[in-house]
FIDO-187439 format. One line per 2 residues: number of its first residue (from 1); for each residue x, y, z of C-alpha. Coordinates in Angstrom, 1 decimal. Last residue first. Example, Ala and Ser with C-alpha at 12.3 -4.5 7.8 and 13.67 -1.06 7.14 Angstrom:
<kolros>
2 = 13.7/-1.1/7.1 ~ 12.3/-4.5/7.8;
</kolros>
This chain:
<kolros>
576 = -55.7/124.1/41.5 ~ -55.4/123.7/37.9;
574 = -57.6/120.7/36.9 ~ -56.3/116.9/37.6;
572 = -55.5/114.4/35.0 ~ -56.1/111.4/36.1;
570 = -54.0/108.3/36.7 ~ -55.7/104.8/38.0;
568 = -54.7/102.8/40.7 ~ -55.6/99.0/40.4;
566 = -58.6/97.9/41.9 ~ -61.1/100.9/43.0;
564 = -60.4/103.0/45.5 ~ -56.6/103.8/44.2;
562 = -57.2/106.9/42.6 ~ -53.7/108.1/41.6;
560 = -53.9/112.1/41.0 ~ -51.6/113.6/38.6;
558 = -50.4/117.0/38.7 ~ -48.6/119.4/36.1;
556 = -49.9/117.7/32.8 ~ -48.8/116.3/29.8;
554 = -51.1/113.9/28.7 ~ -51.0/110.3/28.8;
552 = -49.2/107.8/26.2 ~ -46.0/107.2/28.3;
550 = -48.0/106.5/31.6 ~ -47.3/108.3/34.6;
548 = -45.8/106.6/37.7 ~ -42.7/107.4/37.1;
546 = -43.5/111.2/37.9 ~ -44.7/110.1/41.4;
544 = -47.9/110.0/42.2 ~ -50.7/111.9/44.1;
542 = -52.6/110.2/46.4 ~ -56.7/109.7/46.5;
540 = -58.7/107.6/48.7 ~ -57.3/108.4/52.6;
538 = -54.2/110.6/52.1 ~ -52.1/107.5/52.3;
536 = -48.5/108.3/52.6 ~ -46.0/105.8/50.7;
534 = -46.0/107.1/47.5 ~ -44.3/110.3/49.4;
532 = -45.4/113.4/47.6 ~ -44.2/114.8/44.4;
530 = -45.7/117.7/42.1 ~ -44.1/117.6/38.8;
528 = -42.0/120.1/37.6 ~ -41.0/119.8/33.8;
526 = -38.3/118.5/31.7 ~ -38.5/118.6/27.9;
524 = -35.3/121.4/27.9 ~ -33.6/118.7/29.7;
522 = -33.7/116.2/26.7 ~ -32.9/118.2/24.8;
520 = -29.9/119.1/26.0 ~ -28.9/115.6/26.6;
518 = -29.3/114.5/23.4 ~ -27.2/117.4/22.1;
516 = -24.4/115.9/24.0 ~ -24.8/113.0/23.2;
514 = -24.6/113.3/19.1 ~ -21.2/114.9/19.9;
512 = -19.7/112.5/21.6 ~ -20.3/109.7/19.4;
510 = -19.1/112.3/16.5 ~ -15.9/112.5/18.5;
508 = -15.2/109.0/18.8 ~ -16.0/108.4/15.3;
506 = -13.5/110.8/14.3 ~ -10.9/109.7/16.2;
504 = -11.2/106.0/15.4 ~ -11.2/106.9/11.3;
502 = -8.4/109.0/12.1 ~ -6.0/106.1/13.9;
500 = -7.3/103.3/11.2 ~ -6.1/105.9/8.7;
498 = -2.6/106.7/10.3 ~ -2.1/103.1/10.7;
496 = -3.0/102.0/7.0 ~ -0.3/104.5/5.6;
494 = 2.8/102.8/7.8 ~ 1.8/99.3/6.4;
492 = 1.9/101.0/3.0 ~ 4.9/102.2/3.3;
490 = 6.5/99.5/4.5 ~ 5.2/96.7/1.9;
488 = 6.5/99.4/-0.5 ~ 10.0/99.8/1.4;
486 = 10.2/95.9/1.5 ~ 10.1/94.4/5.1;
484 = 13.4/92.8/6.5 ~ 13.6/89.0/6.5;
482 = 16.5/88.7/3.6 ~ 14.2/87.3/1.1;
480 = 11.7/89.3/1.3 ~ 8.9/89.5/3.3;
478 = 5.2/89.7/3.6 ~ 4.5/86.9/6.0;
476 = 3.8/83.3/6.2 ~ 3.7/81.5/9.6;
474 = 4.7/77.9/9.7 ~ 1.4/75.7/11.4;
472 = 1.2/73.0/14.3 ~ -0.9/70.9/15.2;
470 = -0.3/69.3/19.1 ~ 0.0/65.5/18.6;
468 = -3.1/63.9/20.8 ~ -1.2/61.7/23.1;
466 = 0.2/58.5/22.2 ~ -1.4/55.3/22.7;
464 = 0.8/52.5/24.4 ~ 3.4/50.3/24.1;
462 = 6.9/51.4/26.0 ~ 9.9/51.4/24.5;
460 = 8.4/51.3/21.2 ~ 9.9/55.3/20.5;
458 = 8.5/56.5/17.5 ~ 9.6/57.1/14.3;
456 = 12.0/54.2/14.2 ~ 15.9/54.8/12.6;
454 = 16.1/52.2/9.1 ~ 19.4/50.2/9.6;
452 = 20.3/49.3/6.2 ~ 23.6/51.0/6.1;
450 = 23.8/53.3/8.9 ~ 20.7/55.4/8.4;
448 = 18.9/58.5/9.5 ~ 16.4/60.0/7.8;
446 = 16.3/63.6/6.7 ~ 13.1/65.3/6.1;
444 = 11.4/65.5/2.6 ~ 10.5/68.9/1.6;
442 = 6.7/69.3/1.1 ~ 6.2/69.3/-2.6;
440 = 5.4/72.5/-3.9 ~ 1.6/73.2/-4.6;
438 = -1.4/72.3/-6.4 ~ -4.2/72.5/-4.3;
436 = -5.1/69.7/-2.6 ~ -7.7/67.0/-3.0;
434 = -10.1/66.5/-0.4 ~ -10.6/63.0/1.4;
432 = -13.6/60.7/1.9 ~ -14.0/59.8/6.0;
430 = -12.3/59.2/8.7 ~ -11.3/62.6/10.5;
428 = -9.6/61.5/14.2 ~ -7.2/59.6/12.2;
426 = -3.6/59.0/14.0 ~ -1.5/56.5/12.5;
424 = 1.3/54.9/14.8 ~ 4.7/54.3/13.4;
422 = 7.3/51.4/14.1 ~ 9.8/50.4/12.0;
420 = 12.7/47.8/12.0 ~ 12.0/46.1/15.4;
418 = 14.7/43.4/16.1 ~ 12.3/40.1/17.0;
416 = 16.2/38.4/16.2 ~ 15.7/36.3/13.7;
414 = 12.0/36.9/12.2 ~ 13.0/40.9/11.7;
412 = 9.8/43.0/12.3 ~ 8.0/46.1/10.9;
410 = 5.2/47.5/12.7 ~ 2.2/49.6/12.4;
408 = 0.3/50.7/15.3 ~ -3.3/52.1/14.7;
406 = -4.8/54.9/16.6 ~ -8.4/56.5/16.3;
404 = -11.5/54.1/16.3 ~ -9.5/52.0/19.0;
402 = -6.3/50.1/19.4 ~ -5.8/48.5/16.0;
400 = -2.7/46.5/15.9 ~ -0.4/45.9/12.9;
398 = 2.5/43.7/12.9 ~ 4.5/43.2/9.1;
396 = 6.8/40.3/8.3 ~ 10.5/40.4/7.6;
394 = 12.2/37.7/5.2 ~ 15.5/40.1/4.8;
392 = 14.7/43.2/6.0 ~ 18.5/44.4/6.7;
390 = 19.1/43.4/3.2 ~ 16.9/46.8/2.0;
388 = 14.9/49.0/4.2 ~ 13.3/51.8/2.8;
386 = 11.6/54.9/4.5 ~ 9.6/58.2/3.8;
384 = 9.4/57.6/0.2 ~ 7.4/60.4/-0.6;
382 = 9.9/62.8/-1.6 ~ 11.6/59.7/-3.8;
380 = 15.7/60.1/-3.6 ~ 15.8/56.4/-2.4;
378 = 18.8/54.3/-0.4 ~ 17.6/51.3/1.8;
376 = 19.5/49.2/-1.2 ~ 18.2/45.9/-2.6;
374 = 20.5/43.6/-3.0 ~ 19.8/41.2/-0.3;
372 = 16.0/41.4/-1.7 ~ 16.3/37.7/-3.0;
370 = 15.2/36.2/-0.1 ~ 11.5/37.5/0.4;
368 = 10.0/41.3/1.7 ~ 7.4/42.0/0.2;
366 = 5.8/45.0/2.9 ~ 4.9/47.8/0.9;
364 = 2.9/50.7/2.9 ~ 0.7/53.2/1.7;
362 = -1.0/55.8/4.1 ~ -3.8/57.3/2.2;
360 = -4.6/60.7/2.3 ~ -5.1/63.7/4.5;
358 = -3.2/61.9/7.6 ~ -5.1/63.0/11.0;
356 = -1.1/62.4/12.4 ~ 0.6/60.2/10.2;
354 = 3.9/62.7/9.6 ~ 5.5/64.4/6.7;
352 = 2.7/65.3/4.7 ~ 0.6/65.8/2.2;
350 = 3.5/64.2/-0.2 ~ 2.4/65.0/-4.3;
348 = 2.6/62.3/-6.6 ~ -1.0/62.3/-7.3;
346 = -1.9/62.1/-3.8 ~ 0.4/61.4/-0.8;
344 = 0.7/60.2/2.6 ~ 4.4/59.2/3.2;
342 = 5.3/56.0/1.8 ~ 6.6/53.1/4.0;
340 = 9.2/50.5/1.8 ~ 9.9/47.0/2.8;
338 = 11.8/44.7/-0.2 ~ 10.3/42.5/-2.5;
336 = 8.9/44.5/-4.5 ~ 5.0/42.5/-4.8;
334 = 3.8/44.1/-1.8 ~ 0.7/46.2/-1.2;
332 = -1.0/47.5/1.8 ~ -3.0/50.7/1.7;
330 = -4.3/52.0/5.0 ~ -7.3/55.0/5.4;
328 = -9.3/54.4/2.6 ~ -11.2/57.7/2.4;
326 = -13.7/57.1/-0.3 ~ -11.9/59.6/-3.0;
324 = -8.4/58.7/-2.2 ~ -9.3/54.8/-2.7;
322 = -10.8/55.8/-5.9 ~ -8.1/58.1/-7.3;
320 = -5.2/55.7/-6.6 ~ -7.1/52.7/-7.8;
318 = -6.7/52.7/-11.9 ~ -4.2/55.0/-12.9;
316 = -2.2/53.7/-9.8 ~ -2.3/50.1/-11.0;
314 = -1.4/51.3/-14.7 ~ 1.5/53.2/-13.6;
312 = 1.7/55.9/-16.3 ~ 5.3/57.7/-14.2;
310 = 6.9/54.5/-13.7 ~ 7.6/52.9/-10.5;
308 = 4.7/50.9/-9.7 ~ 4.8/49.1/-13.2;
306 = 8.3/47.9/-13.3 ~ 10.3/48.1/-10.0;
304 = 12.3/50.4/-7.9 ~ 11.7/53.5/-5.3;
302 = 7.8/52.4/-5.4 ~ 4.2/53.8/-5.8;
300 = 0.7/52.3/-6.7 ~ 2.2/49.0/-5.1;
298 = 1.9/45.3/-6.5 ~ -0.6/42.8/-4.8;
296 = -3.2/44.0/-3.3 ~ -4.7/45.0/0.6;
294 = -7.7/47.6/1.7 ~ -7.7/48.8/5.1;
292 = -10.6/51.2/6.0 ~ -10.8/52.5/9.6;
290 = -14.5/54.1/10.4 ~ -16.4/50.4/11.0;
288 = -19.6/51.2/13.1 ~ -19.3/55.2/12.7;
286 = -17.9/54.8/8.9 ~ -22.0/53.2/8.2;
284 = -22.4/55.5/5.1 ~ -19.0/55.0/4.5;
282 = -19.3/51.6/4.2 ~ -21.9/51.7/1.9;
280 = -20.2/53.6/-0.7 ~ -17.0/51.7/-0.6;
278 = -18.8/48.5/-1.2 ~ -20.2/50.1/-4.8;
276 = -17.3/51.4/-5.7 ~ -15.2/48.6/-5.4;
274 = -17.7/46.4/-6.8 ~ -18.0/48.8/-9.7;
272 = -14.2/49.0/-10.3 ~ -13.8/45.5/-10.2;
270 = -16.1/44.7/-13.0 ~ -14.8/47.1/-14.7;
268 = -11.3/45.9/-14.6 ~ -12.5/42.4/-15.4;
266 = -14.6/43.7/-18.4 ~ -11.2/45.3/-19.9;
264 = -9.9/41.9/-20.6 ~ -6.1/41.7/-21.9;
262 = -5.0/40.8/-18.1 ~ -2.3/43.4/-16.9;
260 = -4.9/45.8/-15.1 ~ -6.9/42.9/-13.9;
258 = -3.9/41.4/-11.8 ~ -4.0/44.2/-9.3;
256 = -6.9/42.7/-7.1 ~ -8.5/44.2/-4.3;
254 = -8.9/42.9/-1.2 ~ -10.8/45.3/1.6;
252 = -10.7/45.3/4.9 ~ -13.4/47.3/7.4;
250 = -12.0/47.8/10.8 ~ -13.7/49.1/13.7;
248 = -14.3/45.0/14.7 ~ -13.5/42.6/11.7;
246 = -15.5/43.2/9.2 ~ -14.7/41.9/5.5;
244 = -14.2/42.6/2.0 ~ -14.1/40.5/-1.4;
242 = -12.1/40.6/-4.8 ~ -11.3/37.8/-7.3;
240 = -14.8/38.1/-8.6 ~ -14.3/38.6/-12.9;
238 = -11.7/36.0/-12.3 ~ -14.7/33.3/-11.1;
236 = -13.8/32.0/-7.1 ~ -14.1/28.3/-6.9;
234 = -15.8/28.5/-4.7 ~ -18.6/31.6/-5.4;
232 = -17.7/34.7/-3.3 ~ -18.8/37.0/-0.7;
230 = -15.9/36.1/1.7 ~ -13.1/34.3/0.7;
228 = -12.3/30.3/-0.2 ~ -8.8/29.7/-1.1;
226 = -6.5/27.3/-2.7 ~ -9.1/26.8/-6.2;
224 = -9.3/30.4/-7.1 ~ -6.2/30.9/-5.4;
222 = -4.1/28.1/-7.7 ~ -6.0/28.4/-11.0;
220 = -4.8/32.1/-11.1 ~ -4.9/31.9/-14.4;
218 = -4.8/28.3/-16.2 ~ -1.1/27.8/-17.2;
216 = 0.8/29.7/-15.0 ~ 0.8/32.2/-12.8;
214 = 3.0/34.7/-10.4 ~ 1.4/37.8/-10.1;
212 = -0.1/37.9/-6.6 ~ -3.5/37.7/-5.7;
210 = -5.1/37.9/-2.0 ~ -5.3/36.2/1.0;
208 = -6.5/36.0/4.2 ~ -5.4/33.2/6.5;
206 = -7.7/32.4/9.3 ~ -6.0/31.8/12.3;
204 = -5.4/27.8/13.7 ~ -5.2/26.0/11.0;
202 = -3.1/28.4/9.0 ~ -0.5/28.7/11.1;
200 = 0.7/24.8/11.0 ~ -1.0/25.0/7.5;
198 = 1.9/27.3/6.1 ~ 4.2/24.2/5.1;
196 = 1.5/22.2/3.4 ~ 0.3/25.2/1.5;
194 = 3.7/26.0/0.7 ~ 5.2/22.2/-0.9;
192 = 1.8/22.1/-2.4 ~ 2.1/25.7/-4.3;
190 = 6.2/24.3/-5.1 ~ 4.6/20.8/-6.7;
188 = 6.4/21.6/-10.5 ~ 9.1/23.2/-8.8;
186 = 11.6/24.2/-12.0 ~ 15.6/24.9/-11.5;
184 = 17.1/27.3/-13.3 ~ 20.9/27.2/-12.2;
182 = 22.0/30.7/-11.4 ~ 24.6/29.4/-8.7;
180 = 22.5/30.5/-5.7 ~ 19.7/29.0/-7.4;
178 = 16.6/30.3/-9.9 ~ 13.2/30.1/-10.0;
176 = 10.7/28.2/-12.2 ~ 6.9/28.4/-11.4;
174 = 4.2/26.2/-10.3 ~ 3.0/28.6/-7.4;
172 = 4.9/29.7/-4.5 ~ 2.1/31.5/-3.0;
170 = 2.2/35.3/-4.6 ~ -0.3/38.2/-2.7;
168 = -0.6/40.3/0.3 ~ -1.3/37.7/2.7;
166 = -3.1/39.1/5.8 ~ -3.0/36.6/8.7;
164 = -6.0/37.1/11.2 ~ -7.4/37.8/15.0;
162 = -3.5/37.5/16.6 ~ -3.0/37.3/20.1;
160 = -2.9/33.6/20.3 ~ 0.9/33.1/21.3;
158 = 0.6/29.9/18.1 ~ 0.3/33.0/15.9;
156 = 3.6/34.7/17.0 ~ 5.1/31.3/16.9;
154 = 4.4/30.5/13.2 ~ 5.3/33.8/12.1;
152 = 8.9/33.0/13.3 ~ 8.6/29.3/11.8;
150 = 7.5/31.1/8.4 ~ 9.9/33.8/8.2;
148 = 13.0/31.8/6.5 ~ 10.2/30.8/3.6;
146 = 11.5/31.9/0.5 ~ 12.2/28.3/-0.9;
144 = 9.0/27.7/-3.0 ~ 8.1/31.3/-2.9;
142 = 6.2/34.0/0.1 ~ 5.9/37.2/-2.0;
140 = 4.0/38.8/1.0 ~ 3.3/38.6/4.6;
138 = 0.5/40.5/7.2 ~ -0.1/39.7/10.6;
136 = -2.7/40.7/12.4 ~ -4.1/42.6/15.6;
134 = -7.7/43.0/16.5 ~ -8.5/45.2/19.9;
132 = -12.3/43.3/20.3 ~ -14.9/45.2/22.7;
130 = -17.7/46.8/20.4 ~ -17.0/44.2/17.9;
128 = -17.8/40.9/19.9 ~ -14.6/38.9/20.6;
126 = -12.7/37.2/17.7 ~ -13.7/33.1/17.1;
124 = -10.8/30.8/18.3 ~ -9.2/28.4/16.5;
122 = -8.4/24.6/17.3 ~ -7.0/21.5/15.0;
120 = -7.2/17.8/15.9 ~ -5.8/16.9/14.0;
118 = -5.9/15.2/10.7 ~ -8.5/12.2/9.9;
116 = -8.5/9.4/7.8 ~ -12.0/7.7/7.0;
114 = -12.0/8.4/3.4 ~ -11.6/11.7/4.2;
112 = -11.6/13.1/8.0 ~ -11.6/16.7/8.9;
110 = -11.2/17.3/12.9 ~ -12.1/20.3/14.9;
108 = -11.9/22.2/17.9 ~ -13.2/25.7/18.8;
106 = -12.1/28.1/21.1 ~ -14.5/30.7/22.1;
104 = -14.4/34.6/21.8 ~ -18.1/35.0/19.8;
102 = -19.9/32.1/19.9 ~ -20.0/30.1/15.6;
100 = -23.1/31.4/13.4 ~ -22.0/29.0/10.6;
98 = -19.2/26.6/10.4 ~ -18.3/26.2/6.6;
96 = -16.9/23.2/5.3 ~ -14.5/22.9/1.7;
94 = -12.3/20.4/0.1 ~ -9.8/20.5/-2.3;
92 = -9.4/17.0/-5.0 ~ -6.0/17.5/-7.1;
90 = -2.9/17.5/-4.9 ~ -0.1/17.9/-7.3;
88 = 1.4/16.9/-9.8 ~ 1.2/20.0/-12.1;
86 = 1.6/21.4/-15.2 ~ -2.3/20.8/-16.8;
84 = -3.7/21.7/-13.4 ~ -5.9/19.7/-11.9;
82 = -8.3/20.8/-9.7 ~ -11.3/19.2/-8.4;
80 = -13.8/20.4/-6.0 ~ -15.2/19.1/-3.0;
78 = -17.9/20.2/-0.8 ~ -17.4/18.7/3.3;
76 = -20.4/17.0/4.8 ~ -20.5/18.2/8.6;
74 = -20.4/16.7/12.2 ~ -21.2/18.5/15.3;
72 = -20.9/17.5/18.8 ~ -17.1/17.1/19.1;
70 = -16.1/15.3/22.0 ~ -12.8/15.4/22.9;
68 = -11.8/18.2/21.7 ~ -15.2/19.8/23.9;
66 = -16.1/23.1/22.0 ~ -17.0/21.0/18.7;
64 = -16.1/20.0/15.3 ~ -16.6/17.5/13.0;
62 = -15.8/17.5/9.4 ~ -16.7/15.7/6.4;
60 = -15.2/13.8/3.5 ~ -15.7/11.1/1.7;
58 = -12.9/10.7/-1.1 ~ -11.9/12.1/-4.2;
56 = -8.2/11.1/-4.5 ~ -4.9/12.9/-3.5;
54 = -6.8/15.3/-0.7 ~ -7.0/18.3/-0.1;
52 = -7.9/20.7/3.3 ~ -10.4/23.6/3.8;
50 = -12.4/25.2/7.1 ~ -14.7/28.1/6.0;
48 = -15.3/30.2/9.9 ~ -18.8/32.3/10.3;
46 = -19.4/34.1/13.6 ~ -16.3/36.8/11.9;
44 = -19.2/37.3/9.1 ~ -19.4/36.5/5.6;
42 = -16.8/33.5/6.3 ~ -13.5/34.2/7.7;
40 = -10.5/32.0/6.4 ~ -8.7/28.5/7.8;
38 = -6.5/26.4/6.5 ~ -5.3/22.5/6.1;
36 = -3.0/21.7/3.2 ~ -3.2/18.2/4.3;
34 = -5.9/15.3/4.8 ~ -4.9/12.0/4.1;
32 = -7.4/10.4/1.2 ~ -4.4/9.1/-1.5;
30 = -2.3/8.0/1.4 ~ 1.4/8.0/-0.6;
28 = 4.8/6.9/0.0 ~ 7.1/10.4/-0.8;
26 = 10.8/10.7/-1.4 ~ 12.0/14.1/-1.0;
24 = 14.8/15.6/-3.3 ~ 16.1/18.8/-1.3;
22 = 16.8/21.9/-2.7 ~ 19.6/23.9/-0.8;
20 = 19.4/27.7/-0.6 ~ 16.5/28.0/2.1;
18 = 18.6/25.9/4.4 ~ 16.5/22.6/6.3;
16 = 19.2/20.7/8.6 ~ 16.8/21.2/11.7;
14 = 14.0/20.2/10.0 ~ 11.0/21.0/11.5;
12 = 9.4/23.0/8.6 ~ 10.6/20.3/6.1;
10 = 8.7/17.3/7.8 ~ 5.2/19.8/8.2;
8 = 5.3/20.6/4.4 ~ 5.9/16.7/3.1;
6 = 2.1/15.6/4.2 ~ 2.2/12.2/4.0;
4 = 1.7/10.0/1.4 ~ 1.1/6.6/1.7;
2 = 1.3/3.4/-0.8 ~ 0.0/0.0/0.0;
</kolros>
């Protein structure tokens, strides 16, 4: 009898295992052993899509339950085949999803085909969204024997802090790559030899991923198959390679860069509307969800490459206006192998130097893989704000959402934990941003660095939220060059004064003027009235004092208050 086991989980343990040495491995075969085993979100983070492959079409279903040792549910699994024309590979995926799962509970489960089972395996749902902090990982441009990070992201998932793995495109698909030596050497089973090797993390956190560029034969035959996403058919169609999801304050969008390099203009469209379309209803609900994340492939902007560092960037003709339009917040891209942060800009123009209430999109490229040891942390791009080259050799990306308001971005080295950047985004203002004026570029501020040693914005000392930054504004002023006032600008200043001091001194004295003819009026109006105390009754009849006397009576000499009767009365009495 023949067995196969899964080869990914023997190669990630062995202690022998170098990146640059290609190993032949002898495989006995189980044609129904479950491998590949990964997790994504469904159309809610209560819904969990569970998905392993097999060699042959067998049985399949999966149990699963609170108890590992007694699982009380037990589910048929959906199969698909896939066999691509180039490959040896696995051939028959499988696919459960767990509906309406308890918020912040752990989960075990157990997929068995053909009566063989793997596991158990465990994740646990996120907490409700008023109370959950997410945090996730996020990787790129993982290949065939690029995969020096993958114990180190391993152990950060199995600490159980983590709510998701963001994978910004390329799985080591059928492809040929080169050695140390330059000899071309072809992995026809490299996407198995990955998806076996990244189902250690993958089991337990739900791996989100989106396109890279690397194809072959059928396109992108290997994701549409690989991976279930939410909001889409299985296997996903290439007109709906593109989804979004909720996970507390967060709203994440996965967009694909392919379509702009595909000769089929109804993709791009088709993408463009969804985009659109799911953009606008977010933002009418930015209170619930107000940070916007979206993640692709290749970047809008870069120091070096081929489309994303040219100045009619297809990729950035088509997404950089949307995205700044509907206020996406975050940007993710990879595809350059090598870590580059970009200052927040629009059209090529930086808004500014900092991530505090940013007025565009902050864009962030985080490919790192093995072949980036060339790649110098050197760039003379404005908005390049940072670039790291052999120092981030294999790095993955941290990012942790504290509340509606903060997010922590962070750069890591898998070796030695070293942190290579750290920033925290400030956004008090979600929302659809305004384009600027045109202008001159803001200046781009000095970074230090010693070789590829990138210097942190922020000191990680300690982790927590960072004050409110104060604003602050450079004050403009007529002057010339040398800082003294022209004698025009002088002159004129000098001429204002004197008016503003005439202007005063003539109203004052027409203010003055007007009163005191007021007054003499008024006193040439004044006449005697007859007083006596208010207080003295005179038995029926008093007289009144001049206060007393209506504004509409008559002028008279005397008034007499008759107070008999209800309220007194004022008549006018006859000379006396």
């Amino acid at each position: 009898m023949e067995i196969r086991i899964c080869i990914g989980i023997i190669l990630f343990y062995s202690p022998n295992f170098s990146s640059s040495t290609h190993y032949q491995i002898q495989e006995t075969k189980v044609p129904c052993h479950p491998c590949h085993v990964h997790l994504s979100y469904g159309d809610s983070t209560s819904d969990i899509t569970v998905m392993w492959a097999t060699e042959k079409n067998c049985n399949s279903t999966l149990s699963y339950g609170t108890d590992p040792w007694n699982y009380h549910s037990t589910i048929d699994a959906d199969m698909t085949h896939f066999d691509h024309p180039i490959s040896n590979g696995l051939t028959c995926i499988y696919r459960v999803q767990l509906k309406n799962l308890q918020p912040n509970t752990t989960y075990f489960y157990r997929p068995t085909s053909g009566g063989i089972s793997s596991g158990p395996h465990f994740f646990k749902t996120p907490e409700p969204a008023p109370n959950i902090t997410p945090e996730f990982l996020v990787c790129g441009n993982h290949g065939g024997d690029e995969i020096d990070s993958v114990p180190y992201i391993d152990t950060e998932v199995l600490s159980g802090q983590y709510d998701a793995v963001l994978h910004v495109g390329n799985f080591a698909p059928d492809q040929k790559n080169k050695t140390d030596d330059n000899t071309t050497i072809c992995y026809p089973r490299s996407g198995d030899f990955y998806m076996s090797m990244m189902s250690n993390m993958a089991s337990r956190i739900p791996h989100m991923a989106t396109p890279g560029n690397h194809v072959t034969g059928d396109l992108f035959s290997h994701y549409r198959h690989w991976f279930s996403m939410p909001g889409t058919s299985w296997p996903m169609p290439l007109d709906r390679m593109w989804y979004s999801f909720d996970i507390g304050p967060v709203h994440f969008i996965s967009y694909s860069t392919e379509v702009y390099f595909l000769d089929n203009e109804l993709y791009i469209q088709a993408q463009n509307n969804w985009l659109m379309q799911d953009l606008t209803i977010i933002n009418l609900n930015r209170t619930a969800h107000p940070w916007i994340v979206a993640f692709g492939h290749r970047p809008m902007y870069c120091s070096s490459g081929n489309d994303c560092a040219t100045s009619d960037s297809k990729v950035r003709k088509g997404l950089e206006n949307l995205f700044f339009t509907y206020g996406v917040d975050v940007i993710i891209q990879a595809h350059g192998h090598s870590y580059e942060r970009l200052f927040p800009l629009y059209k090529g123009q930086v808004l500014s130097n900092d991530y505090n209430n940013p007025k565009g999109p902050v864009q962030l490229i985080t490919g790192t893989s093995n072949d980036q040891v060339n790649v110098k942390s050197e760039t003379t791009q404005p908005w390049s704000a940072l670039r790291i080259g052999g120092e981030g050799l294999n790095s993955f990306s941290r990012m942790k959402v504290y509340n509606t308001t903060h997010l922590l971005w962070e750069q890591i080295s898998p070796k030695d934990k070293k942190l290579l950047d750290s920033i925290w985004i400030t956004q008090e203002h979600h929302g659809p941003f305004i384009a600027p004026k045109p202008k001159e570029p803001i200046s781009k501020p000095k970074v230090n660095i010693e070789g590829d040693t990138p210097v942190s914005n922020k000191d990680q000392s300690e982790e927590k939220i960072p004050s409110k930054a104060t604003d602050t504004a450079s004050s403009t002023g007529n002057e010339n060059t040398s800082g003294k006032p022209s004698p025009v600008v002088e002159f004129f200043d000098q001429t204002s004064n004197k008016v503003l001091v005439g202007v005063g001194v003539g109203i004052i004295s027409l203010v003055l003027l007007v009163s005191v003819v007021l007054l003499i009026k008024k006193k040439q109006r004044i006449r005697s009235y007859r007083r006596w105390d208010a207080t003295v009754d005179y038995g029926r009849k008093f007289y009144s004092a001049y206060s007393q006397v209506g504004k509409d009576e008559k002028d008279g000499s005397d008034f007499e208050v008759d107070s008999t009767e209800g309220n007194p009365s004022s008549k006018l009495l006859a000379d006396k």
